[in-house]
C-alpha positions as CSV (number, residue, x, y, z in Angstrom):
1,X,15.7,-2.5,-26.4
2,X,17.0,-1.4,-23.3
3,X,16.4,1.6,-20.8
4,X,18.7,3.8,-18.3
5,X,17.6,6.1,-16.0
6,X,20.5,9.2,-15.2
7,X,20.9,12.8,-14.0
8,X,21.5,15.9,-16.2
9,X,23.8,18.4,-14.2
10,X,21.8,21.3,-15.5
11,X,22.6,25.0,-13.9
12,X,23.5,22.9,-10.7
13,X,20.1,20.9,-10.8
14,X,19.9,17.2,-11.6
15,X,17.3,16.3,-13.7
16,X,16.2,13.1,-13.8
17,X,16.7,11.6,-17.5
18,X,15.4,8.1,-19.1
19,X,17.0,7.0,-22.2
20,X,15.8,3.9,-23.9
21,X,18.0,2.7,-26.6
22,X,16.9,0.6,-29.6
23,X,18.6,-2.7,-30.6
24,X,22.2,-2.0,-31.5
25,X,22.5,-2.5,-35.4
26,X,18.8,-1.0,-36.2
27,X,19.3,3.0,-35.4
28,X,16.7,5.0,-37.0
29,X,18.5,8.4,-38.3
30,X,16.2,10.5,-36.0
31,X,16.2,10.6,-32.1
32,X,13.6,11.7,-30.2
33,X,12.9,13.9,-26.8
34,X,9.5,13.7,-25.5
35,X,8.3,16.8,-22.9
36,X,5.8,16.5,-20.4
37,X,2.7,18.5,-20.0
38,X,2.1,20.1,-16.8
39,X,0.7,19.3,-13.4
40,X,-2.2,17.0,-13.4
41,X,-1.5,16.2,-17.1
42,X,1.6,15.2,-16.5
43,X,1.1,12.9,-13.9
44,X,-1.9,11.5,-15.7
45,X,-0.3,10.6,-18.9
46,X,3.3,9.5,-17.2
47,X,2.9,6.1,-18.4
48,X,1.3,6.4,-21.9
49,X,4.5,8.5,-22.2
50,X,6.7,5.0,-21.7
51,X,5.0,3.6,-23.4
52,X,5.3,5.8,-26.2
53,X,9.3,5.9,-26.2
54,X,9.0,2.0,-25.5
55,X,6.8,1.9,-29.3
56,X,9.3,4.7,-31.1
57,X,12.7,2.6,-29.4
58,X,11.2,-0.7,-31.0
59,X,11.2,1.5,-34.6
60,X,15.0,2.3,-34.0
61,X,15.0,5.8,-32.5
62,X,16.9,7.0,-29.2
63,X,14.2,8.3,-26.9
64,X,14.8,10.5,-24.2
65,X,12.0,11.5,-21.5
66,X,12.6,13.7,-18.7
67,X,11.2,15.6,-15.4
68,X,11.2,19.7,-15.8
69,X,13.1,20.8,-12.3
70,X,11.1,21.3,-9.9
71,X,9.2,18.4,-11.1
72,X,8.8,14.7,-10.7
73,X,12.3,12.9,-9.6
74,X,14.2,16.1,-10.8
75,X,16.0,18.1,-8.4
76,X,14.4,21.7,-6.6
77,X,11.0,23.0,-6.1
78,X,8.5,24.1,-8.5
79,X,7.6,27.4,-7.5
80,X,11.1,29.2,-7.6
81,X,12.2,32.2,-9.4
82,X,13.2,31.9,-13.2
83,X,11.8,27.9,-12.8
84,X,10.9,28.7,-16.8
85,X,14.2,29.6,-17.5
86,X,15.7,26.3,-15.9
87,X,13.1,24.4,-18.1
88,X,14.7,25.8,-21.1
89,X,18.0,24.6,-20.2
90,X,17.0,21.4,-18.8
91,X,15.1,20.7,-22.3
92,X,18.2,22.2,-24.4
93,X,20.7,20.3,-22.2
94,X,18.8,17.1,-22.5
95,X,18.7,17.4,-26.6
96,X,22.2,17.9,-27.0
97,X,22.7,14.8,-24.7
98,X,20.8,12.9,-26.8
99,X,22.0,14.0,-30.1
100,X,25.9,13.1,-28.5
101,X,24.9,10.4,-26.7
102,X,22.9,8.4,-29.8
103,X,25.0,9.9,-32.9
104,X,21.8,10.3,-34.7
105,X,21.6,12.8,-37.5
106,X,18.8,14.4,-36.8
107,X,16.8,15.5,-33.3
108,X,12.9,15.6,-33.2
109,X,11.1,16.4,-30.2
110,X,7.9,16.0,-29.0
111,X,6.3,18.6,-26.9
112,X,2.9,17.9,-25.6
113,X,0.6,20.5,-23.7
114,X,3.4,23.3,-22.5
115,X,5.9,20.6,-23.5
116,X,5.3,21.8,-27.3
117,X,6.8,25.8,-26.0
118,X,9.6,23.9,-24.9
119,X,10.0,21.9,-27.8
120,X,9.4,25.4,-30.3
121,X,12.9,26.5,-27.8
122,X,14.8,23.5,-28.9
123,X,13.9,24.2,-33.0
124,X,15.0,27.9,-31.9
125,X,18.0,27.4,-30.2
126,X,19.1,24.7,-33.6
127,X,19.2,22.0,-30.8
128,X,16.3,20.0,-33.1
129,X,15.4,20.1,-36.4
130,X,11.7,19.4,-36.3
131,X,9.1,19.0,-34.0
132,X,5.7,17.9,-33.0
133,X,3.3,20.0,-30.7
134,X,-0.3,18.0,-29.4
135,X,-2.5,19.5,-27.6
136,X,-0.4,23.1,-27.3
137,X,-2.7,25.8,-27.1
138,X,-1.1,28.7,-29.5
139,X,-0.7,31.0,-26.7
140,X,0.3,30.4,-23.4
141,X,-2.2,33.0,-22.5
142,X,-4.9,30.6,-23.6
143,X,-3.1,27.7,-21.6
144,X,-3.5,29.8,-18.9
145,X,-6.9,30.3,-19.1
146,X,-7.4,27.1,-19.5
147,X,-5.5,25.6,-16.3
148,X,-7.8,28.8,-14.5
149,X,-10.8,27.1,-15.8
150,X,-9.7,23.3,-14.7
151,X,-9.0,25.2,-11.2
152,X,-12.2,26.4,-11.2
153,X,-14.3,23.3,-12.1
154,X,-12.7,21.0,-9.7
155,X,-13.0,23.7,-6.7
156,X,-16.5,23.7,-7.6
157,X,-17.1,20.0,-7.6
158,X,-15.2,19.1,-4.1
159,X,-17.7,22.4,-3.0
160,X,-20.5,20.4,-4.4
161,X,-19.5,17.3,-2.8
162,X,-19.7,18.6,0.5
163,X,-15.9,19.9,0.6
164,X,-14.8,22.8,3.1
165,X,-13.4,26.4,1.0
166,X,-9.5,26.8,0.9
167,X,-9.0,28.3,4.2
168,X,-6.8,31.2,2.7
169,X,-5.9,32.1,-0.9
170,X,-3.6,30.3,-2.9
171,X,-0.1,32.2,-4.1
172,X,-0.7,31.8,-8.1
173,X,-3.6,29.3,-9.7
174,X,-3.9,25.9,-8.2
175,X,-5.2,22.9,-10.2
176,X,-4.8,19.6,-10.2
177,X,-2.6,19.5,-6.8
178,X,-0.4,21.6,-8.2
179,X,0.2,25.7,-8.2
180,X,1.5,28.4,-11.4
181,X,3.2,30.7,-9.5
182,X,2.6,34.3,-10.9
183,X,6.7,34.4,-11.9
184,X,5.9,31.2,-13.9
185,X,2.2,32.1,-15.1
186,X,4.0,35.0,-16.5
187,X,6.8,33.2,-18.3
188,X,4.5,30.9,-20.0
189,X,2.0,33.3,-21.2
190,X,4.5,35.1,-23.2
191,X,4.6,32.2,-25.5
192,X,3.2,32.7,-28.9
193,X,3.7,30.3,-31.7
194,X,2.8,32.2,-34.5
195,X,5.7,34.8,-33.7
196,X,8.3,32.0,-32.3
197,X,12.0,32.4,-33.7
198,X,11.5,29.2,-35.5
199,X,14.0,29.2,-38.1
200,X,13.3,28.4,-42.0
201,X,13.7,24.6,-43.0
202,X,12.2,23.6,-39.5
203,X,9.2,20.9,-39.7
204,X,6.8,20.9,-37.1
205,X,3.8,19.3,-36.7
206,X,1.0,20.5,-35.3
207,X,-1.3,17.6,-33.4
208,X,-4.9,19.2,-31.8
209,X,-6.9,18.0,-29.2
210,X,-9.1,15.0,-30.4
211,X,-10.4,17.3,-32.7
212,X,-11.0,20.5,-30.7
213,X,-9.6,23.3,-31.9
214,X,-7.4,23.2,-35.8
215,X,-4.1,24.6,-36.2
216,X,-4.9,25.0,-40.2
217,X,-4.9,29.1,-40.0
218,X,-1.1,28.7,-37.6
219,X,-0.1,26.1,-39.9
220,X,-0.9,28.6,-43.1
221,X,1.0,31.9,-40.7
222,X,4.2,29.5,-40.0
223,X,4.8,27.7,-43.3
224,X,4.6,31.5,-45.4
225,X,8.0,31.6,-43.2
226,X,9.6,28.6,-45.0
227,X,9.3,26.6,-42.5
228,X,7.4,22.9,-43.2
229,X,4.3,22.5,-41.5
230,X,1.4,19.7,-41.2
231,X,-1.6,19.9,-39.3
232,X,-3.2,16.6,-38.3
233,X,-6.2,15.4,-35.5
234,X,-5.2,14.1,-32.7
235,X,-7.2,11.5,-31.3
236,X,-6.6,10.0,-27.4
237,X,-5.7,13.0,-25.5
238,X,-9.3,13.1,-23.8
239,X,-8.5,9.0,-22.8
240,X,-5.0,9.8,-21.8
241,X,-5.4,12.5,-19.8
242,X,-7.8,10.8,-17.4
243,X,-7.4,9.1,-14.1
244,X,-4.0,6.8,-14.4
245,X,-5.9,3.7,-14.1
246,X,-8.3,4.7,-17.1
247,X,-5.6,6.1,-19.0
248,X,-5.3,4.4,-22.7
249,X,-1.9,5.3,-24.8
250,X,-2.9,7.2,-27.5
251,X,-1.7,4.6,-30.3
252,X,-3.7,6.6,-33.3
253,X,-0.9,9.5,-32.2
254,X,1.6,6.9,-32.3
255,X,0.9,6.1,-35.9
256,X,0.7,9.2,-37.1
257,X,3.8,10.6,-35.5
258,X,5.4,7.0,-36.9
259,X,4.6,8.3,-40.8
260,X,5.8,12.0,-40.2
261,X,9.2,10.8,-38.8
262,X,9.7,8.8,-41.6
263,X,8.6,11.1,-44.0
264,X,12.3,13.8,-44.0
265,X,12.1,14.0,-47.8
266,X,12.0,17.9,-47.1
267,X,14.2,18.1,-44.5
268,X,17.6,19.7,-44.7
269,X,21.4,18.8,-43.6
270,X,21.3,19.4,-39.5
271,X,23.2,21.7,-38.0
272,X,25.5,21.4,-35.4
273,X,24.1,22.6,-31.7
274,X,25.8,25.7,-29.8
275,X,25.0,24.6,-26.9
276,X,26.8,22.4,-24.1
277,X,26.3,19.2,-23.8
278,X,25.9,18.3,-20.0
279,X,27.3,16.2,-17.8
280,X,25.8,13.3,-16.1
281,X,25.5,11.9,-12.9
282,X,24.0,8.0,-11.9
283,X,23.5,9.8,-7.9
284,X,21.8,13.4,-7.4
285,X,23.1,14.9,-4.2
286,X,21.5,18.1,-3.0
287,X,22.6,19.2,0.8
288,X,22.6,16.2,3.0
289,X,20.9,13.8,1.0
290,X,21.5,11.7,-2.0
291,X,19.1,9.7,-4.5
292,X,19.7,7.0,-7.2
293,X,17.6,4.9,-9.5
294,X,16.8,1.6,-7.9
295,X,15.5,-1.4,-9.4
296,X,14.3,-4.4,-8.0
297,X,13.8,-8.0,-10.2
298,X,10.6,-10.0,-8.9
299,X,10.0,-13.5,-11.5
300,X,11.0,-11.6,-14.2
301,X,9.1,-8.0,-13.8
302,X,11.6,-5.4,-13.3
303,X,10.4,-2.6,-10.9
304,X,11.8,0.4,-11.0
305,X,12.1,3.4,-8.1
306,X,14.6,6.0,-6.3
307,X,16.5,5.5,-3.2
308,X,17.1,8.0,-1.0
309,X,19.6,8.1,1.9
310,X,21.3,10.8,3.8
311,X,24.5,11.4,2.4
312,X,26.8,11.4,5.1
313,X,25.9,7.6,4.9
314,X,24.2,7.8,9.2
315,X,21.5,6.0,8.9
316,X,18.4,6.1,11.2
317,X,16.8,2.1,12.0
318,X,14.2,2.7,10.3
319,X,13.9,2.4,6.2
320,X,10.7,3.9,4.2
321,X,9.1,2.2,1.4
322,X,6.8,4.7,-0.7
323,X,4.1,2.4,-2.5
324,X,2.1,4.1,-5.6
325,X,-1.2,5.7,-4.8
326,X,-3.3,3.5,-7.2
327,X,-2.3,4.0,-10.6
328,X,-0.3,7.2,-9.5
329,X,3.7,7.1,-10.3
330,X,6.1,6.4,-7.6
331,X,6.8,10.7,-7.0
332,X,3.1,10.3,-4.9
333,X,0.1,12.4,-5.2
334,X,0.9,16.0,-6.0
335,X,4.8,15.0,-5.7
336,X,4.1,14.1,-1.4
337,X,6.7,10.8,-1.6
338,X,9.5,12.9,-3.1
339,X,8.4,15.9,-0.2
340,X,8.6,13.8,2.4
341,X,11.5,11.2,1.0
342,X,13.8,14.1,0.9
343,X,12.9,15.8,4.1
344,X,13.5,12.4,6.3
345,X,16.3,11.8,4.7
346,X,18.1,14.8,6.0
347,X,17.0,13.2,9.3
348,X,18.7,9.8,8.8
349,X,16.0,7.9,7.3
350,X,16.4,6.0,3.7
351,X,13.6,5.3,1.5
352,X,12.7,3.7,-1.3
353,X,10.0,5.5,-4.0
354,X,8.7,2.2,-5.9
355,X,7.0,1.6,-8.8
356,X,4.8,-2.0,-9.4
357,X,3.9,-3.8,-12.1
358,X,2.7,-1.8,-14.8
359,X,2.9,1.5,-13.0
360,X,4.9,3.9,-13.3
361,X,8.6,3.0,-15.1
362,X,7.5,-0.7,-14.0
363,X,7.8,-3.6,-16.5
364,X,4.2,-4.8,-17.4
365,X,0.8,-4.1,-18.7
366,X,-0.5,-1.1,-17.3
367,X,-3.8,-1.1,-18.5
368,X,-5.2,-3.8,-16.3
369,X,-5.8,-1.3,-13.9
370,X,-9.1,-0.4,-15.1
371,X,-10.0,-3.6,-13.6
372,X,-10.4,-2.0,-9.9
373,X,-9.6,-5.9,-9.1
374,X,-6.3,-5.7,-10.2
375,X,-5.2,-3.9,-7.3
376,X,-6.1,-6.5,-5.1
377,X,-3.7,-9.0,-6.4
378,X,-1.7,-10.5,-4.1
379,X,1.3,-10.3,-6.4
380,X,1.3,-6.4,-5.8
381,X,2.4,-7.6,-2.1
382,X,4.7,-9.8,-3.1
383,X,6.3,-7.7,-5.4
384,X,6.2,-4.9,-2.1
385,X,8.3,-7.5,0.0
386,X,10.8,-8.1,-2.6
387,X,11.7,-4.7,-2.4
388,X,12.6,-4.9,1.3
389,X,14.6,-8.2,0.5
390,X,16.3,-5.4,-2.2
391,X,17.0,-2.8,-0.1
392,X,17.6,-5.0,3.4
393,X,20.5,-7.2,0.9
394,X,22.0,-3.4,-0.1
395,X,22.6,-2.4,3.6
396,X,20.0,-0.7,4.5
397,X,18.5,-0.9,8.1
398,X,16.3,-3.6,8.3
399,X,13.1,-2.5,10.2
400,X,10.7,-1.0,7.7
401,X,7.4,1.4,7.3
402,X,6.0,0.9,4.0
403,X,3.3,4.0,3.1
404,X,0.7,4.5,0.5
405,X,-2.7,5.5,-0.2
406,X,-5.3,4.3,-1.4
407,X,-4.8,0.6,-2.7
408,X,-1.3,1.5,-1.8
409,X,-2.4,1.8,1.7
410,X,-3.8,-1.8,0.8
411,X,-0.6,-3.0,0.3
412,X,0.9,-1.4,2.9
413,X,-1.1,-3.0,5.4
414,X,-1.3,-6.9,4.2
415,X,3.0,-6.2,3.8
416,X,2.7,-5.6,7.8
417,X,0.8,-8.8,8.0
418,X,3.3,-10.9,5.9
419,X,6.8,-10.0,6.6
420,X,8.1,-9.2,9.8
421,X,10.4,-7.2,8.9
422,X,7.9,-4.8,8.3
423,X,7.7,-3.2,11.4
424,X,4.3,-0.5,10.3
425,X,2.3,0.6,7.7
426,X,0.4,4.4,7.0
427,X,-2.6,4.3,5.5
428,X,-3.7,7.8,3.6
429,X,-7.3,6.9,2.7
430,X,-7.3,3.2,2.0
431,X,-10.8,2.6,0.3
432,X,-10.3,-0.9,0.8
433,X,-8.7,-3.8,3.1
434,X,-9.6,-7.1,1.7
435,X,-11.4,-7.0,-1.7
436,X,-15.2,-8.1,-2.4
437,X,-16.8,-7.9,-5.3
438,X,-19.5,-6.4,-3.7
439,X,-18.4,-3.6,-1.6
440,X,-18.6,-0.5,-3.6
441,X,-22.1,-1.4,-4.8
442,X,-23.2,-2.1,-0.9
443,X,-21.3,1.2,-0.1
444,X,-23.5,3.3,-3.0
445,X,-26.6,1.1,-1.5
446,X,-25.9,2.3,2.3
447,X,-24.9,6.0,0.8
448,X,-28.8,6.1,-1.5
449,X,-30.4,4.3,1.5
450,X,-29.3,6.6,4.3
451,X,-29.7,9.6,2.3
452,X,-33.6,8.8,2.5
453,X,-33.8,8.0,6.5
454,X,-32.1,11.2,6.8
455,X,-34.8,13.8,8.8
456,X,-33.4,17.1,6.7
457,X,-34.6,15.1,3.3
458,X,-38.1,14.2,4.6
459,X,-37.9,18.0,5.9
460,X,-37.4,18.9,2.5
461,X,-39.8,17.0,0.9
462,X,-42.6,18.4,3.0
463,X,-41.7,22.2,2.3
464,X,-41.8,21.3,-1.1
465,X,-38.4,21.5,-1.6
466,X,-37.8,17.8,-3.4
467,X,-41.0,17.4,-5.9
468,X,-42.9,14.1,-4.7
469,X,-42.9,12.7,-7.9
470,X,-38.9,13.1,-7.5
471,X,-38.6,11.4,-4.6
472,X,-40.8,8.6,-5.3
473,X,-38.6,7.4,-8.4
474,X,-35.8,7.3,-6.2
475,X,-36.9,5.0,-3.6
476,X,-38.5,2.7,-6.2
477,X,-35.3,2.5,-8.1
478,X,-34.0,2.0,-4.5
479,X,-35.9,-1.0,-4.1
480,X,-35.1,-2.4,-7.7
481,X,-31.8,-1.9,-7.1
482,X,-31.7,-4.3,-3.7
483,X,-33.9,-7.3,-6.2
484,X,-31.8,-6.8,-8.2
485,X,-28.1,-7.3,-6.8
486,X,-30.0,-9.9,-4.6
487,X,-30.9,-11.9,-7.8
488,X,-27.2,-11.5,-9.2
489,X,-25.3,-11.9,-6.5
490,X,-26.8,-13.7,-3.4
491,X,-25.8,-11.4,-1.1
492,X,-27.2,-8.7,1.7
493,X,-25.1,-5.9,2.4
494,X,-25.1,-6.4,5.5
495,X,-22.8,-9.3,5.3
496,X,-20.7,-7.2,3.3
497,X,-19.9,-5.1,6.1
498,X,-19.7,-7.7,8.5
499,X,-17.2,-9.6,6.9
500,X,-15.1,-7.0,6.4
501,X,-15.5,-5.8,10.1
502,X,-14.4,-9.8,10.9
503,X,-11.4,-9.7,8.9
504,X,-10.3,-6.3,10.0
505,X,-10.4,-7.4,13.6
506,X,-8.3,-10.6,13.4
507,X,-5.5,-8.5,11.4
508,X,-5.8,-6.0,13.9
509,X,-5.2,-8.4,16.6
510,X,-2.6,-10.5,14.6
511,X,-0.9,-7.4,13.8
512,X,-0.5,-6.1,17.5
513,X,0.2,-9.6,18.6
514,X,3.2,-9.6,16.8
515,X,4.1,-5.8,18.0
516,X,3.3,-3.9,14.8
517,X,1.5,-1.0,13.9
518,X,-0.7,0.5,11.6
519,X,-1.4,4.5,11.1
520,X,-4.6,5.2,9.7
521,X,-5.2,8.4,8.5
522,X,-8.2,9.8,6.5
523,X,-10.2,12.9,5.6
524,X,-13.8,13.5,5.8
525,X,-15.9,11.6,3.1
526,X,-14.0,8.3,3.3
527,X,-16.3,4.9,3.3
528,X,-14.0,3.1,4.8
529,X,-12.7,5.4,7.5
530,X,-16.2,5.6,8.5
531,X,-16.7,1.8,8.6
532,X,-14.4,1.0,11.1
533,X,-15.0,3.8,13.3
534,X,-19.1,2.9,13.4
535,X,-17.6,-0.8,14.3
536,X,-15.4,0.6,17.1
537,X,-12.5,-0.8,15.7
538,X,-10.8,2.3,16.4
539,X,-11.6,3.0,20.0
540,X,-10.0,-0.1,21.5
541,X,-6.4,1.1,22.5
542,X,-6.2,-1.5,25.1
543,X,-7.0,-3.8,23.0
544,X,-4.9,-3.1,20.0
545,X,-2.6,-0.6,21.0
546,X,-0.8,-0.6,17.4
547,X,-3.9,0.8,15.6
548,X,-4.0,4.4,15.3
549,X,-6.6,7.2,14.0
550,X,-5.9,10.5,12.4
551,X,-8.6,12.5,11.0
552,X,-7.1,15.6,8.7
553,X,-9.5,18.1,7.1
554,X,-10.9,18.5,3.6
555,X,-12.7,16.2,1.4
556,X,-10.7,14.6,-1.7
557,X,-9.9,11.1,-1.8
558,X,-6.6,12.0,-3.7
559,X,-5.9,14.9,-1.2
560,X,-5.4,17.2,-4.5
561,X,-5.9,20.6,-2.5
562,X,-2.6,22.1,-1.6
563,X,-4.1,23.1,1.5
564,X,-4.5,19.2,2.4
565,X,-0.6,18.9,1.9
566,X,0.9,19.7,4.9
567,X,-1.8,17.8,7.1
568,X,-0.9,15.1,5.1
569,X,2.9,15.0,5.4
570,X,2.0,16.1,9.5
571,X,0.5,13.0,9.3
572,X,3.2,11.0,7.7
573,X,5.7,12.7,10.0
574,X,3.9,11.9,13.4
575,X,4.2,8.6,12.5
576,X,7.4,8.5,10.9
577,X,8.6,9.6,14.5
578,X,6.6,7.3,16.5
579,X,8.5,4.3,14.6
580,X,11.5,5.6,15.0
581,X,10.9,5.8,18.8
582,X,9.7,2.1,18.6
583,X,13.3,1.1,16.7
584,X,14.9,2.9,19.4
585,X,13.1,1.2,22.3
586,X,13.0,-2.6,20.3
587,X,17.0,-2.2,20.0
588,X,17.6,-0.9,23.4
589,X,15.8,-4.4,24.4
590,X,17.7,-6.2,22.1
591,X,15.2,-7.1,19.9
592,X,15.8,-5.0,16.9
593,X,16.5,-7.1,13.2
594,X,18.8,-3.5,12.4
595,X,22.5,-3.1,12.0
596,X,22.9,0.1,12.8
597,X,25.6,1.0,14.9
598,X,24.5,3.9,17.2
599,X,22.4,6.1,15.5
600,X,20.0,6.3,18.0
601,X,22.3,7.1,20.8
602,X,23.5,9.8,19.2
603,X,20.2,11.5,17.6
């Protein structure tokens, strides 16, 4: 088996297209396009989706999966006028593609959440022949009210958690990180599957949602057409669906889809597609930039990413690496890397979206990520450097930033400390710098602990407000807790914080020693952020005058409210421009590692 990553010239959009291809000599007669759900969903189950054409390549099918526009590493923005419309194509285009491109007989596609509207288009348009829909509600009016309902909920939980209100309203529901414009709210409610053009002969199969909801009564409506249906449970969605790190492939689904695919005792002679079969592209060039798949080899793992460069080939002496955040894909939370990749490189910068091992489009085993451990491992920083040793032996400027968050920001930071090429890291809410088994349960200790000595608790209390009873199980299971983890692991938490407050001052030293910097930049709510600044390991600019401090507003870890964005990518830009001010000033001394000619002359 092998995979290719391409672009779909689309309505003059690229759309970023994977095709894996089975072992030559084994074909199965059917290939297969698998659609994304939206939003949250999407990026959620992004790897169970590999994973998935991975399993149905090894059985002998062509698999194709692919970003909407406006999505992902597609071309455009989301929120655009007729962005529906372009999905259609993009979906259509994409299955004639893979009908030319793998000479298979037949086309099924599988459409999961909105994917499965998509994938009704393709059976309607004669592009595929059959189908399978999970988890598609049978209205996109229910969909709808569904994704309002999500919005709602998690609102309601960063509220709860302490969380500031959106300073103004949101243009269209937000969820998830992401926004339904009212143009494309529209378009998707007027999906109805019960009165879809789906033409006689068609097989579908309809896949609910671990059980919640059957499709017996739309499976009865739609096979009085002539058209074949089969209505199964679906079990995994809940588990795939979840945070990336948690998320299970849903191999029960697997199975399943495995014995309808092979079962086309009913299905009749295709026909031939009316529609144009696009052409492709390995480079997307929108304006004055350009992007290309990129992969890196590190002992054996291939790593897989995007470059992108300005196009007129002027490079600024500075190149980005953009790490995963956690478990996350290499497009970033809520699509931020591809933001802020394509808006530097319009000013000169290159950068590099990466994927690691077992994230993402990345070679390896993704699930031992629900080991928080596994983040920690320092092969995740070597595989990090062997990307600059990728990018620096392709030509690109050799002084490098390397950003992430969260145990990306991890990496970012120990990749400052090993290479020196690595001029600066930013550091979007890193929850940790070196791992210990025991900080998070000393960080929920301090949290519990200080919640009692607090004077507005006691206040409380006295007016009644916080039953006795109430309050007295929580400081006895308080107590049991500290015996406890004192039995099991030997430890007080003070030393926890102490050796992490040692550490964190040698790097900073080492690091400004050597002339490198480090942006840190976190919201409210984050333990760490709060760590070092009770140390004072941020009010020493004398001392180390690499280490910097932003503070943006709101309260989410993963910075999911679009409000959040553009304090984020402020942040990333301020220190974006401070490096590149640093690159100008280390070459006009003659000490910069770059080969760029003049660039910073002349910008």
């Amino acid at each position: 088996m092998s995979e290719r990553s391409t672009y779909l010239e689309i309505l003059g959009e690229h759309t970023f297209t994977t095709h894996h291809m089975p072992t030559m000599g084994r074909e199965a007669p059917t290939a297969v396009l698998i659609l994304p759900p939206f939003g949250w969903e999407d990026v959620a189950s992004y790897r169970a989706r590999r994973v998935w054409a991975e399993h149905l390549a090894g059985r002998g099918h062509h698999v194709v999966r692919l970003d909407l526009p406006g999505t992902g590493d597609s071309a455009g923005d989301l929120n655009v006028q007729g962005r529906y419309d372009t999905w259609r194509e993009a979906v259509t285009g994409a299955g004639a593609w893979l009908r030319e491109q793998s000479r298979a007989p037949r086309l099924a596609v599988i459409g999961i959440g909105t994917g499965g509207y998509l994938a009704v288009d393709c059976i309607a348009r004669e592009v595929a022949d059959e189908a399978v829909l999970w988890a598609t509600p049978q209205t996109g009016g229910r969909y709808l009210r569904e994704f309002v309902a999500f919005s709602a909920l998690e609102s309601g939980r960063i509220v709860e958690a302490g969380g500031p209100l959106p300073p103004e309203k949101t243009n269209g529901v937000e969820a998830g990180g992401f926004v339904i414009d009212d143009d494309l709210a529209a378009a998707i409610t007027n999906n109805d599957l019960e009165v879809a053009s789906i033409p006689s002969g068609a097989r579908l199969l309809l896949v609910d949602r671990d059980g919640a909801g059957s499709f017996d009564r739309l499976a009865e409506t739609l096979s009085a057409r002539g058209i074949e249906v089969a209505a199964a449970v679906g079990a995994g969605y809940a588990e795939m669906i979840t945070r990336p790190d948690w998320s299970r492939p849903p191999r029960a689904v697997f199975e399943l889809v495995d014995d309808w695919l092979a079962d086309d005792r009913a299905a009749r002679p295709p026909k031939a597609p009316a529609i144009v079969v696009p052409s492709t592209s390995g480079t997307l060039v929108a304006g004055s930039l350009r992007e290309r798949p990129f992969v890196v080899e590190w002992e054996g793992v291939v790593l897989r990413g995007v470059l992108t460069e300005p196009a007129d080939g002027d490079h600024a002496p500075l190149t980005l690496v953009f790490v995963n955040a956690g478990a996350v894909r290499r497009t970033g939370p809520h699509r931020l890397w591809v933001e802020a990749a394509r808006r530097w490189a319009t000013h000169g910068v290159a950068s590099l979206r990466l994927d690691l091992e077992g994230i993402g489009d990345a070679d390896g085993d993704g699930e031992i990520y629900q080991d928080v451990a596994r983040f920690h491992d320092d092969r995740l920083v070597d595989q990090v450097r062997a990307s600059v040793d990728a990018l620096a032996a392709a030509g690109l400027p050799r002084r490098f930033a390397v950003i992430g968050l969260c145990s990306g920001g991890s990496w970012a930071f120990h990749s400052t400390l090993a290479d020196a090429r690595v001029a600066a890291a930013v550091l979007i809410n890193p929850r940790i710098l070196y791992w210990h088994p025991n900080l998070d349960a000393s960080r929920e200790f301090r949290r519990r602990t200080r919640g009692i000595a607090r004077s507005r608790t006691w206040g409380r209390l006295i007016r009644g407000q916080i039953p006795a009873a109430r309050m007295g199980r929580f400081v006895v299971s308080i107590v049991r807790s500290v015996r406890e983890r004192s039995r099991r692991q030997g430890v007080v938490d003070s030393d926890v914080f102490e050796w992490q407050k040692r550490h964190a001052t040698e790097a900073f030293t080492a690091l400004c020693d050597a002339g490198r910097a480090i942006h840190f930049v976190f919201c409210d709510g984050e333990p760490l952020g709060e760590e070092l600044t009770d140390d004072g390991l941020f009010d020493c600019p004398e001392r180390w005058p690499g280490i910097h401090y932003t503070r943006i507003p709101g309260l989410d870890h993963t910075v999911s409210p679009v409000w959040m964005h553009p304090h984020v990518h402020g942040a990333i830009d301020t220190a974006i421009r401070s490096e590149l001010a640093r690159s100008r000033s280390a070459r006009l001394a003659g000490r910069s590692t770059g080969h760029v000619r003049d660039w910073a002359d002349q910008h």
